[in-house]
PDB file with SEQRES, HELIX, SHEET and CRYST1 records, atoms N, CA, C and O in Angstrom:
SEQRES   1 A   73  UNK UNK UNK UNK UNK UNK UNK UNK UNK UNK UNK UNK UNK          
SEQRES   2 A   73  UNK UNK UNK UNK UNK UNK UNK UNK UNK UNK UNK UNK UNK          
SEQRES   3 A   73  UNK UNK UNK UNK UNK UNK UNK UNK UNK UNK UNK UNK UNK          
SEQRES   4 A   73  UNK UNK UNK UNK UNK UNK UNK UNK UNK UNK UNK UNK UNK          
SEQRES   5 A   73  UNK UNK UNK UNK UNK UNK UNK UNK UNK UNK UNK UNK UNK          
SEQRES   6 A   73  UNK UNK UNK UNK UNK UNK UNK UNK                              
HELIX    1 AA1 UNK A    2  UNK A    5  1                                   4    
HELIX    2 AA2 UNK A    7  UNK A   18  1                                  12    
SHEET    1 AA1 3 UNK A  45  UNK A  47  0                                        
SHEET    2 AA1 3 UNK A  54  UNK A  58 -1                                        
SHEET    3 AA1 3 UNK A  67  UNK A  70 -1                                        
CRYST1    1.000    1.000    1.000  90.00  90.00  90.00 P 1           1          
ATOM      1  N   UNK A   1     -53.667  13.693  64.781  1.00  0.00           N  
ATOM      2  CA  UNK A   1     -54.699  12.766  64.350  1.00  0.00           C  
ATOM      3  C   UNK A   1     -54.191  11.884  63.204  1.00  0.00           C  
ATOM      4  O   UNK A   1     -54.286  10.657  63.215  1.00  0.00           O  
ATOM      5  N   UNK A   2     -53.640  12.606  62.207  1.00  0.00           N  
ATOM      6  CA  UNK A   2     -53.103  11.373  61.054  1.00  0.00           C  
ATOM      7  C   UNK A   2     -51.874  10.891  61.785  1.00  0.00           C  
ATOM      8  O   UNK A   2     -51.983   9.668  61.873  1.00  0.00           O  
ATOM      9  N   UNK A   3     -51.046  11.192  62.202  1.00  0.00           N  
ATOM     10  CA  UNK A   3     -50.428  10.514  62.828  1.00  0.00           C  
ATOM     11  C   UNK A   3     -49.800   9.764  63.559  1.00  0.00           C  
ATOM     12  O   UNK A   3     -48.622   9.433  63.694  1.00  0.00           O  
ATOM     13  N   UNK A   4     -51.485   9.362  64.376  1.00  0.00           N  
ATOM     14  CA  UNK A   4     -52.245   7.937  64.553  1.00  0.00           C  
ATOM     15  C   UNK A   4     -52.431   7.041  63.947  1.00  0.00           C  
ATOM     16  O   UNK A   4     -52.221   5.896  64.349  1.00  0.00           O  
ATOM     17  N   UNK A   5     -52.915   7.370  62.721  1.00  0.00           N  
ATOM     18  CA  UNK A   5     -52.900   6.413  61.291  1.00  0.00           C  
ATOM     19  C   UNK A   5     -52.223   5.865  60.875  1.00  0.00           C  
ATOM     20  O   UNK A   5     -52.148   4.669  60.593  1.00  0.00           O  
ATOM     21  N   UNK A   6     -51.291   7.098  60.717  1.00  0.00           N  
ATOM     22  CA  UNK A   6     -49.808   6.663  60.334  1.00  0.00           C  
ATOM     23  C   UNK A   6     -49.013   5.650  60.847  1.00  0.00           C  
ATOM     24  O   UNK A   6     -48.714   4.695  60.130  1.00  0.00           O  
ATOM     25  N   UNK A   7     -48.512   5.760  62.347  1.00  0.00           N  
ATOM     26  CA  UNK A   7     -48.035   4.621  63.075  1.00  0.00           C  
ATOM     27  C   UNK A   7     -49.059   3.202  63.055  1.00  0.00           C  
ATOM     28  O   UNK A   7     -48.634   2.058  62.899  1.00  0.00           O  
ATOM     29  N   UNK A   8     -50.353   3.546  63.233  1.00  0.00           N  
ATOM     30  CA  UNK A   8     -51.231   2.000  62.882  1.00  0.00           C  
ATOM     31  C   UNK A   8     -51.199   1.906  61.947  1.00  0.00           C  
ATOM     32  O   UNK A   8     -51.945   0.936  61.818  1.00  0.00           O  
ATOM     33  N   UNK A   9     -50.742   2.283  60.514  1.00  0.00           N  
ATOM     34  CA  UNK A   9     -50.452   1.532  59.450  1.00  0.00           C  
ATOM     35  C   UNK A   9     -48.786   1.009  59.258  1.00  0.00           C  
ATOM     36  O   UNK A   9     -48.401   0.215  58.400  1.00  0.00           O  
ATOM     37  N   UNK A  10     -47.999   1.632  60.217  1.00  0.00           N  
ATOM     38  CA  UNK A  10     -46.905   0.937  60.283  1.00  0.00           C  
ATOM     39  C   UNK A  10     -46.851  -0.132  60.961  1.00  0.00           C  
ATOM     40  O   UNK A  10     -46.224  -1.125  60.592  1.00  0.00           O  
ATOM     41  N   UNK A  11     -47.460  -0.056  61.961  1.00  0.00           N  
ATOM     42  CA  UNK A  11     -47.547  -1.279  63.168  1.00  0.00           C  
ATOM     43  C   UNK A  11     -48.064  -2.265  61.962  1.00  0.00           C  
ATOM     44  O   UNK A  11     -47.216  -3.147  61.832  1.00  0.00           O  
ATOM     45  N   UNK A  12     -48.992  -2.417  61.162  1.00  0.00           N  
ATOM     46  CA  UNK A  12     -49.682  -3.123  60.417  1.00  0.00           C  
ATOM     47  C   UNK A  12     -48.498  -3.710  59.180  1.00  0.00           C  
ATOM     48  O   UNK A  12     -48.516  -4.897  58.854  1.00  0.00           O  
ATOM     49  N   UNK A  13     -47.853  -3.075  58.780  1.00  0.00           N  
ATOM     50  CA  UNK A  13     -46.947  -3.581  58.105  1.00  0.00           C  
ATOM     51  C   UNK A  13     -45.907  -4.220  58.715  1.00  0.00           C  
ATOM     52  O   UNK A  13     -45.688  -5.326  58.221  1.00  0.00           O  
ATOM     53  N   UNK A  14     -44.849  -3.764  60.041  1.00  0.00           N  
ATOM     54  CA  UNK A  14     -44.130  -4.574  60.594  1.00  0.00           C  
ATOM     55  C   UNK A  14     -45.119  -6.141  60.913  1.00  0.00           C  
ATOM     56  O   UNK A  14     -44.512  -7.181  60.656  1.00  0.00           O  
ATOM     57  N   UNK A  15     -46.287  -6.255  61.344  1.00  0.00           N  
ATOM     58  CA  UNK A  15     -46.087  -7.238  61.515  1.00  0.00           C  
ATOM     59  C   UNK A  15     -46.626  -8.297  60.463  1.00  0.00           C  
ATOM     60  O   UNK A  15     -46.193  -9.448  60.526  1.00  0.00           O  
ATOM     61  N   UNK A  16     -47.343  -8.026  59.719  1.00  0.00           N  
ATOM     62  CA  UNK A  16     -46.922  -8.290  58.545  1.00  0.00           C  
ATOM     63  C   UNK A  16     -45.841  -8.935  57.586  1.00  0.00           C  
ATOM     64  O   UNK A  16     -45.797 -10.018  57.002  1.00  0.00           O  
ATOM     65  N   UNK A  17     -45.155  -8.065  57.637  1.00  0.00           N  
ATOM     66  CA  UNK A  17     -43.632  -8.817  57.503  1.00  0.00           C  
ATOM     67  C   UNK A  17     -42.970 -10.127  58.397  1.00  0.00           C  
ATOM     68  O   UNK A  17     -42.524 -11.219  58.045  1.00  0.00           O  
ATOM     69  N   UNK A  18     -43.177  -9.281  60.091  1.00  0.00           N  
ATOM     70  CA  UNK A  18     -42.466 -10.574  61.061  1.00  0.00           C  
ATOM     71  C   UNK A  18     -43.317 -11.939  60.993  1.00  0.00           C  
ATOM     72  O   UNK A  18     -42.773 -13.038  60.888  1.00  0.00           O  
ATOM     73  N   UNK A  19     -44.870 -11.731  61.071  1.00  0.00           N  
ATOM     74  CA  UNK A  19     -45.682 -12.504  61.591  1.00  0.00           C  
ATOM     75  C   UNK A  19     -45.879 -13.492  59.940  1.00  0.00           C  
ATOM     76  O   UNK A  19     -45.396 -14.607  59.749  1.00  0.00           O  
ATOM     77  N   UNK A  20     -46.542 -12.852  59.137  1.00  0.00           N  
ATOM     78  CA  UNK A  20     -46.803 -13.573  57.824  1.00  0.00           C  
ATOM     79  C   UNK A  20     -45.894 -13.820  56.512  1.00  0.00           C  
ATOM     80  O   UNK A  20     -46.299 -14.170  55.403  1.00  0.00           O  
ATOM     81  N   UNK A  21     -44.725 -13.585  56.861  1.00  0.00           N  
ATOM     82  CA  UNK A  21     -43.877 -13.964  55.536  1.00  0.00           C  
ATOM     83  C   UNK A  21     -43.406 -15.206  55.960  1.00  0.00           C  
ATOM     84  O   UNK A  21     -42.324 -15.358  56.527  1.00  0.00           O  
ATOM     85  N   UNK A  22     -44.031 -15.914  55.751  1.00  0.00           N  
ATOM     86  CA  UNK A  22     -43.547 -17.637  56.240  1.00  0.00           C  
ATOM     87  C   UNK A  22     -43.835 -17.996  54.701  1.00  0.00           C  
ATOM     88  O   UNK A  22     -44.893 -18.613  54.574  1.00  0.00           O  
ATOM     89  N   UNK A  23     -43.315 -17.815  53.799  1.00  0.00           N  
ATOM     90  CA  UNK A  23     -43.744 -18.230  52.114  1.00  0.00           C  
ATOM     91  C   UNK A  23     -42.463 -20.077  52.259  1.00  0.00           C  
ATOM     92  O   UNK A  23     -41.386 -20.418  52.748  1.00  0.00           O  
ATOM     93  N   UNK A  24     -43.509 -20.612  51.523  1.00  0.00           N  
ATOM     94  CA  UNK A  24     -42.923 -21.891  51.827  1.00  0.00           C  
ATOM     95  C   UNK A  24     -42.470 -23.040  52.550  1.00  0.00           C  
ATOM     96  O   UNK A  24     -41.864 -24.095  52.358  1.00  0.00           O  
ATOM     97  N   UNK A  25     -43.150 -22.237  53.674  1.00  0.00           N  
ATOM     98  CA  UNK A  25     -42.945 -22.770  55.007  1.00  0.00           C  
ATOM     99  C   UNK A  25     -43.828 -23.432  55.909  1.00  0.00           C  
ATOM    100  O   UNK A  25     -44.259 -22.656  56.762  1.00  0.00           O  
ATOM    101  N   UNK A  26     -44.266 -24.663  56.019  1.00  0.00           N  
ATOM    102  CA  UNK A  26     -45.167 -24.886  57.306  1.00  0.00           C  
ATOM    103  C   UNK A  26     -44.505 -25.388  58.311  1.00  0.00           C  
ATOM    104  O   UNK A  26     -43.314 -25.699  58.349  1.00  0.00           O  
ATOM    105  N   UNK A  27     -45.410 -25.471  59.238  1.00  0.00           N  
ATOM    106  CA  UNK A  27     -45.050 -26.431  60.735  1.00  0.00           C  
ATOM    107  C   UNK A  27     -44.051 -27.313  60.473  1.00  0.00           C  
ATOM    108  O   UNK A  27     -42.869 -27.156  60.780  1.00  0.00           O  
ATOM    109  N   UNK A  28     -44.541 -28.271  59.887  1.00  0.00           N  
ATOM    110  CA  UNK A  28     -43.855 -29.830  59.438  1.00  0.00           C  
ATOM    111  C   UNK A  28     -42.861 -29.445  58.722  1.00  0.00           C  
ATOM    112  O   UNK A  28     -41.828 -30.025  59.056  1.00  0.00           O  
ATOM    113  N   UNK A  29     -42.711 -28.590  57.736  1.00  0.00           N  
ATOM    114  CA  UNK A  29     -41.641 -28.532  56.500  1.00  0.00           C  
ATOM    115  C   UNK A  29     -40.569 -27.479  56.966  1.00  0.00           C  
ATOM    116  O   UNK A  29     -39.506 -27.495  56.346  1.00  0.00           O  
ATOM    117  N   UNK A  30     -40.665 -26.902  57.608  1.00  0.00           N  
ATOM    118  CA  UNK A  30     -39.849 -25.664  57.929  1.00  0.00           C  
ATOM    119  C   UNK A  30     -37.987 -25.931  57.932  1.00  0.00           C  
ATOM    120  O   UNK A  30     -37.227 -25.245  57.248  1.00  0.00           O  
ATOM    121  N   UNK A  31     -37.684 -26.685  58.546  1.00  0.00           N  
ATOM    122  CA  UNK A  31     -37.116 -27.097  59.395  1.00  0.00           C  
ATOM    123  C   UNK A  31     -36.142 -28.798  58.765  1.00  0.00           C  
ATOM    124  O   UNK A  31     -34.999 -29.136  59.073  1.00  0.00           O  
ATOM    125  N   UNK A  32     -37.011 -29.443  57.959  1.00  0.00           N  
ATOM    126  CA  UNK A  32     -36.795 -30.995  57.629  1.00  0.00           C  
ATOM    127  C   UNK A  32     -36.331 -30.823  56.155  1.00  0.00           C  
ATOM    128  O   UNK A  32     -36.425 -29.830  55.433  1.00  0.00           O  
ATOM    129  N   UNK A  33     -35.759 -32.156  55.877  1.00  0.00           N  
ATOM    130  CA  UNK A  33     -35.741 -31.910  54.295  1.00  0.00           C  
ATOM    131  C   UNK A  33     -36.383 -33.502  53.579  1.00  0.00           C  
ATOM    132  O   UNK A  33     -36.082 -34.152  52.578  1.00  0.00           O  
ATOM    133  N   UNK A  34     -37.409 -33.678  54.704  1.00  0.00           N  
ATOM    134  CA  UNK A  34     -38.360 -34.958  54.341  1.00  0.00           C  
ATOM    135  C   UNK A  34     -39.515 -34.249  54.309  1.00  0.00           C  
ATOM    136  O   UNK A  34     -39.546 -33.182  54.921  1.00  0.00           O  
ATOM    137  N   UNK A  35     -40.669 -34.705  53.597  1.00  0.00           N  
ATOM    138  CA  UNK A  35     -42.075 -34.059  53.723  1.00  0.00           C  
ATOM    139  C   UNK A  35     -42.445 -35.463  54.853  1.00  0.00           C  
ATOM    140  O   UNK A  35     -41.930 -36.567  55.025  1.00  0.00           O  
ATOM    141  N   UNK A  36     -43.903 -34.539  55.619  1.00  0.00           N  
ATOM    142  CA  UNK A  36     -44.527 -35.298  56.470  1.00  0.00           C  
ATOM    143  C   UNK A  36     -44.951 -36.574  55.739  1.00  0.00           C  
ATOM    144  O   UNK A  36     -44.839 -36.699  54.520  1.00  0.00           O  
ATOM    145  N   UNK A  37     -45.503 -37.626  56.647  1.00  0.00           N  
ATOM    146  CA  UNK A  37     -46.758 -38.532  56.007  1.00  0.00           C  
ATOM    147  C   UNK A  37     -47.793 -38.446  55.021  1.00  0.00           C  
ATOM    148  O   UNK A  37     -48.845 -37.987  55.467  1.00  0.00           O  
ATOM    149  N   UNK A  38     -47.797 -38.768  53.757  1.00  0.00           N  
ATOM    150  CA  UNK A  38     -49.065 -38.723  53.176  1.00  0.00           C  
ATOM    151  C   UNK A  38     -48.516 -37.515  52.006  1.00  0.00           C  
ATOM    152  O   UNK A  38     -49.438 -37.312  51.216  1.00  0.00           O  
ATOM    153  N   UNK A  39     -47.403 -36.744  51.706  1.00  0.00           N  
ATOM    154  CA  UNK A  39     -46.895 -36.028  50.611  1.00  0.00           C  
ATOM    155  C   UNK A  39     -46.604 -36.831  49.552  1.00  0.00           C  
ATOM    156  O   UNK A  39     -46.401 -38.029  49.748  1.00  0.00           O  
ATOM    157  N   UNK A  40     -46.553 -36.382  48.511  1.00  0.00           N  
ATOM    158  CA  UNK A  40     -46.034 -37.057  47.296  1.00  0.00           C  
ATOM    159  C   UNK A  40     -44.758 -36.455  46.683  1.00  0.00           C  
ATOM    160  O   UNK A  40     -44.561 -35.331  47.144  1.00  0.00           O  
ATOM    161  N   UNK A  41     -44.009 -36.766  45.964  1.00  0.00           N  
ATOM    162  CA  UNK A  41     -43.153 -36.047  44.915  1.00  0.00           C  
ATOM    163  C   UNK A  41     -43.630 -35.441  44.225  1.00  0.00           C  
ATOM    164  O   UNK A  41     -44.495 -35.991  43.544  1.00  0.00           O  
ATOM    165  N   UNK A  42     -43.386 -34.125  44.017  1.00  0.00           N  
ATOM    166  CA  UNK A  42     -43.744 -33.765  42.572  1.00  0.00           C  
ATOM    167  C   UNK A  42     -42.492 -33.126  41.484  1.00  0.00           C  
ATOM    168  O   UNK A  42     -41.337 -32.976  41.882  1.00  0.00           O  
ATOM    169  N   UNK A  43     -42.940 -32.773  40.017  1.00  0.00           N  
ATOM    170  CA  UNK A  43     -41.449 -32.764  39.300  1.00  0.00           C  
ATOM    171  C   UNK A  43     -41.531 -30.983  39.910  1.00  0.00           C  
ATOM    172  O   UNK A  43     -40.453 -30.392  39.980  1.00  0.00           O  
ATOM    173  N   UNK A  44     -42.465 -30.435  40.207  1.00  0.00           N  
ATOM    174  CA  UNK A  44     -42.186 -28.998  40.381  1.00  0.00           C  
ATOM    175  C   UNK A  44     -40.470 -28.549  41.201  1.00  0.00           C  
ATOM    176  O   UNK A  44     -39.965 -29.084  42.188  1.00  0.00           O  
ATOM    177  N   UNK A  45     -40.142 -27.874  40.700  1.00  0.00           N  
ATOM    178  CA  UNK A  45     -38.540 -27.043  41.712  1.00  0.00           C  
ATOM    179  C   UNK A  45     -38.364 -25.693  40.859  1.00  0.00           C  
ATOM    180  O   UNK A  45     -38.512 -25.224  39.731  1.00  0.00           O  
ATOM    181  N   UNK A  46     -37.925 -25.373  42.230  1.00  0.00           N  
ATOM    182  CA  UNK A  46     -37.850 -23.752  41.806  1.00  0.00           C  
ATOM    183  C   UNK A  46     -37.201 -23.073  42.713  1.00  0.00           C  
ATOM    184  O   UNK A  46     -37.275 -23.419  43.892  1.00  0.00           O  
ATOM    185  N   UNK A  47     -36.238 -21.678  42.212  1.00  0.00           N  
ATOM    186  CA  UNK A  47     -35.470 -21.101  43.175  1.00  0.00           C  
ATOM    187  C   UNK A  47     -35.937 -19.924  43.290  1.00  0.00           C  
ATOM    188  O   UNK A  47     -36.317 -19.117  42.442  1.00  0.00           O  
ATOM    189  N   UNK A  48     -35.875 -19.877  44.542  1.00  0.00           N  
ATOM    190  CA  UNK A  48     -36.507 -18.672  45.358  1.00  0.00           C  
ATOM    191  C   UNK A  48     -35.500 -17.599  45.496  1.00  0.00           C  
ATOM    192  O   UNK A  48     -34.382 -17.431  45.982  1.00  0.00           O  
ATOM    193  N   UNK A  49     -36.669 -16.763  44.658  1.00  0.00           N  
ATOM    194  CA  UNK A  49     -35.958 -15.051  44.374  1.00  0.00           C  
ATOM    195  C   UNK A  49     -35.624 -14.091  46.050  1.00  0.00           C  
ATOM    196  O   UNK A  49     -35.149 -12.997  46.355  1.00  0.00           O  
ATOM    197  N   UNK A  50     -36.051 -14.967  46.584  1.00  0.00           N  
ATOM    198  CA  UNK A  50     -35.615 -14.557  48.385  1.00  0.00           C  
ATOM    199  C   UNK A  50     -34.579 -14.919  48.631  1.00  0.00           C  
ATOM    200  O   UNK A  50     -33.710 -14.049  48.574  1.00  0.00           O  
ATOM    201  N   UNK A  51     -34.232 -16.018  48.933  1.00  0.00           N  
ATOM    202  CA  UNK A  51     -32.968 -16.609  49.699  1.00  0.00           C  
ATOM    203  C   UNK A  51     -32.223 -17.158  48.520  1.00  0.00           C  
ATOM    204  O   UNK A  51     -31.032 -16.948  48.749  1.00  0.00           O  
ATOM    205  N   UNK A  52     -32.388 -17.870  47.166  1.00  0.00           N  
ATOM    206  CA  UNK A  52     -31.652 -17.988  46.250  1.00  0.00           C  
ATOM    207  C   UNK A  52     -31.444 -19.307  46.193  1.00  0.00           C  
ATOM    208  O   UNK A  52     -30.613 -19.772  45.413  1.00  0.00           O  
ATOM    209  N   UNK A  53     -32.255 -20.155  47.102  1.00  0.00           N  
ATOM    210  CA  UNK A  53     -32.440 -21.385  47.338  1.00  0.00           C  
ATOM    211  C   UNK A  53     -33.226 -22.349  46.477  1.00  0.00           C  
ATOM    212  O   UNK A  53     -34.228 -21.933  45.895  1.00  0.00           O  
ATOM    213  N   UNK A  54     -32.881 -23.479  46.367  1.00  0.00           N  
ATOM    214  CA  UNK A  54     -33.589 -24.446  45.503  1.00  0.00           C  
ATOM    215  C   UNK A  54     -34.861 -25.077  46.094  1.00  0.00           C  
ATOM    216  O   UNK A  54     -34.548 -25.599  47.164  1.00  0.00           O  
ATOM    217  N   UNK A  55     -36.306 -25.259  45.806  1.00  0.00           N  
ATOM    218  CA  UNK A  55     -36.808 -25.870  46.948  1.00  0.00           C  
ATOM    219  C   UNK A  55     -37.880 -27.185  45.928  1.00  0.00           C  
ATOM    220  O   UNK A  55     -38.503 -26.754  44.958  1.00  0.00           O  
ATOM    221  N   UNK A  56     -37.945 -28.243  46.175  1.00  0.00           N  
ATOM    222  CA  UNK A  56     -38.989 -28.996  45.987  1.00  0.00           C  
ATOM    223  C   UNK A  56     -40.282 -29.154  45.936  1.00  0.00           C  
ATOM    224  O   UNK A  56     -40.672 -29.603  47.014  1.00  0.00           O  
ATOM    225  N   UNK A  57     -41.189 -28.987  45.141  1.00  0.00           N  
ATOM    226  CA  UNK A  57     -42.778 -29.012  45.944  1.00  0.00           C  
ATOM    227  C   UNK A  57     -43.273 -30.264  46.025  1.00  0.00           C  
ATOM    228  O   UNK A  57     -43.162 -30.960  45.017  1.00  0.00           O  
ATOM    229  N   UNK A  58     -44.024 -30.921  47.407  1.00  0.00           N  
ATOM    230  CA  UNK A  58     -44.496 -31.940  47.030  1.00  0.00           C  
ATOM    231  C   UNK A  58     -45.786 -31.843  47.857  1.00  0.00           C  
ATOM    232  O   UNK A  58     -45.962 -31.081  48.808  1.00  0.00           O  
ATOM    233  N   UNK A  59     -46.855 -32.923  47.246  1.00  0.00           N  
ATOM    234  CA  UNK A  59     -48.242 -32.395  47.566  1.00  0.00           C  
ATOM    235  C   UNK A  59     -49.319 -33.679  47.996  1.00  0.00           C  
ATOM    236  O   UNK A  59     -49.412 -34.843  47.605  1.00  0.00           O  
ATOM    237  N   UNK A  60     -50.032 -32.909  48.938  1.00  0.00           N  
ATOM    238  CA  UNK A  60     -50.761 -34.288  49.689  1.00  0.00           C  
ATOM    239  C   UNK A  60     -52.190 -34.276  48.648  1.00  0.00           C  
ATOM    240  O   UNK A  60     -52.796 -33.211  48.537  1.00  0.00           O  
ATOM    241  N   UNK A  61     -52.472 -34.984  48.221  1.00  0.00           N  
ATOM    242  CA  UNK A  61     -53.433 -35.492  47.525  1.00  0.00           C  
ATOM    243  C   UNK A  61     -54.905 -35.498  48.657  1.00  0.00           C  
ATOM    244  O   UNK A  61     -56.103 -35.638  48.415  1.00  0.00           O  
ATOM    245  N   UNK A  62     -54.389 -35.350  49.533  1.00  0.00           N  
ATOM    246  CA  UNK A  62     -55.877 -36.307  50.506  1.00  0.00           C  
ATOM    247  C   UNK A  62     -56.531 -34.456  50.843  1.00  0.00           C  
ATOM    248  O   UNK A  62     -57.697 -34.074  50.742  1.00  0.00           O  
ATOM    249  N   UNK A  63     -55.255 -33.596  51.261  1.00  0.00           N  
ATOM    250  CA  UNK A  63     -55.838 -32.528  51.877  1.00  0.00           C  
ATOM    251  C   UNK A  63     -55.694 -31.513  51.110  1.00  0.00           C  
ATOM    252  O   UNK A  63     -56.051 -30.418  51.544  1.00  0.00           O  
ATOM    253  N   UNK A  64     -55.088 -31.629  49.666  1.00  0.00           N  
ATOM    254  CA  UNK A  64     -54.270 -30.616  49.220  1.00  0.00           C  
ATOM    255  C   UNK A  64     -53.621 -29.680  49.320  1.00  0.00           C  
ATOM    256  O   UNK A  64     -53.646 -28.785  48.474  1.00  0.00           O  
ATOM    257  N   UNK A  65     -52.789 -29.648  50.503  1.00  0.00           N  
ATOM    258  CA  UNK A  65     -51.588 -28.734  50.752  1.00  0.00           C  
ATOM    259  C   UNK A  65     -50.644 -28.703  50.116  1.00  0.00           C  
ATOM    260  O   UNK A  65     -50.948 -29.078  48.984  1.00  0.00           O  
ATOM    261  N   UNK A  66     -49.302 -28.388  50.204  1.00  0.00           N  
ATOM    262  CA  UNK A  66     -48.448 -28.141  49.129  1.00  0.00           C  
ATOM    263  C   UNK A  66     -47.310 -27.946  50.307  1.00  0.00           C  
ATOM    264  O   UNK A  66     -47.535 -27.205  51.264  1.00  0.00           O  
ATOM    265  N   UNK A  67     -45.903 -28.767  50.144  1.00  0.00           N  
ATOM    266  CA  UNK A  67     -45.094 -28.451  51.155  1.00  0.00           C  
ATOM    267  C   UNK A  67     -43.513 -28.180  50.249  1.00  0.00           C  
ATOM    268  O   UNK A  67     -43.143 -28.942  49.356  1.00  0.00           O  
ATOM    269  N   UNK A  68     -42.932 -27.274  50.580  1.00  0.00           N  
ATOM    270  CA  UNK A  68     -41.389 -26.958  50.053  1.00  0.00           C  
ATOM    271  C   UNK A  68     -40.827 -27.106  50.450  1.00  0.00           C  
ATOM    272  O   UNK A  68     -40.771 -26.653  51.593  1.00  0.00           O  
ATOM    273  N   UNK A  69     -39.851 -27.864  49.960  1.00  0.00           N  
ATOM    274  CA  UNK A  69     -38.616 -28.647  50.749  1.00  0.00           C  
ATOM    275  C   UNK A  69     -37.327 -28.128  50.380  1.00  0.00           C  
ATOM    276  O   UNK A  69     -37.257 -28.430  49.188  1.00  0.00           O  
ATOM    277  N   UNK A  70     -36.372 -27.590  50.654  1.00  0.00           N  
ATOM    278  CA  UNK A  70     -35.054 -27.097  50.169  1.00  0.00           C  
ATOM    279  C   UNK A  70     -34.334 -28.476  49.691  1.00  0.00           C  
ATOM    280  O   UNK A  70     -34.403 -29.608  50.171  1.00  0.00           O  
ATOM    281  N   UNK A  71     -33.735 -28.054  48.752  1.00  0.00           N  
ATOM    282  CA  UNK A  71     -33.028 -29.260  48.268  1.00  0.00           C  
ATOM    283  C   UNK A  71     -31.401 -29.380  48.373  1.00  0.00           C  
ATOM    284  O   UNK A  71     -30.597 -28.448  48.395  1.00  0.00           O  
ATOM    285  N   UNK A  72     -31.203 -30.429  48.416  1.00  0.00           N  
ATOM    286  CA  UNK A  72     -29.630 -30.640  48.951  1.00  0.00           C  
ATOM    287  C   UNK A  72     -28.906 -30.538  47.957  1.00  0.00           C  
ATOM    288  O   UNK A  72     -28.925 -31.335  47.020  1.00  0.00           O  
ATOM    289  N   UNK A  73     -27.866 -29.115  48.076  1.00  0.00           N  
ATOM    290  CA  UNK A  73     -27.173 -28.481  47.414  1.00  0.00           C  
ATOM    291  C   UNK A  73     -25.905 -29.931  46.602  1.00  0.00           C  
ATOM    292  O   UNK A  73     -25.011 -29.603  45.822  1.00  0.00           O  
TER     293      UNK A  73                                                      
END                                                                             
């Protein structure tokens, strides 16, 4: 019986990890090192204690999202 639990709280953490650690990442930004239409510059940058990478933030005013851009080494 707990060890039913057990595995559904593992299942719950693997995906977890696979499915929701997209930190910094959307659709549009993933991938580019332009932000979509309608982003702005901002002075924010910061390196990510994950990959060790530099990334940009820049931010849409209209919808307020927030997109990270890796920056060219």
């Amino acid at each position: 019986m707990y060890g039913l639990w057990f595995i559904g709280f593992i299942v719950l953490l693997l995906l977890g990890w696979f499915v929701y650690d997209k930190r910094y990442q959307s659709k549009e930004t993933a991938h580019s090192n332009k932000p979509s239409h309608g982003f702005v510059w901002t002075a924010e940058v910061f390196i990510d204690p994950k990959d060790g990478l530099t990334y940009r933030v820049y931010y849409n005013p209209r919808s307020g999202d927030r997109a990270y851009i890796r920056e060219n080494e």
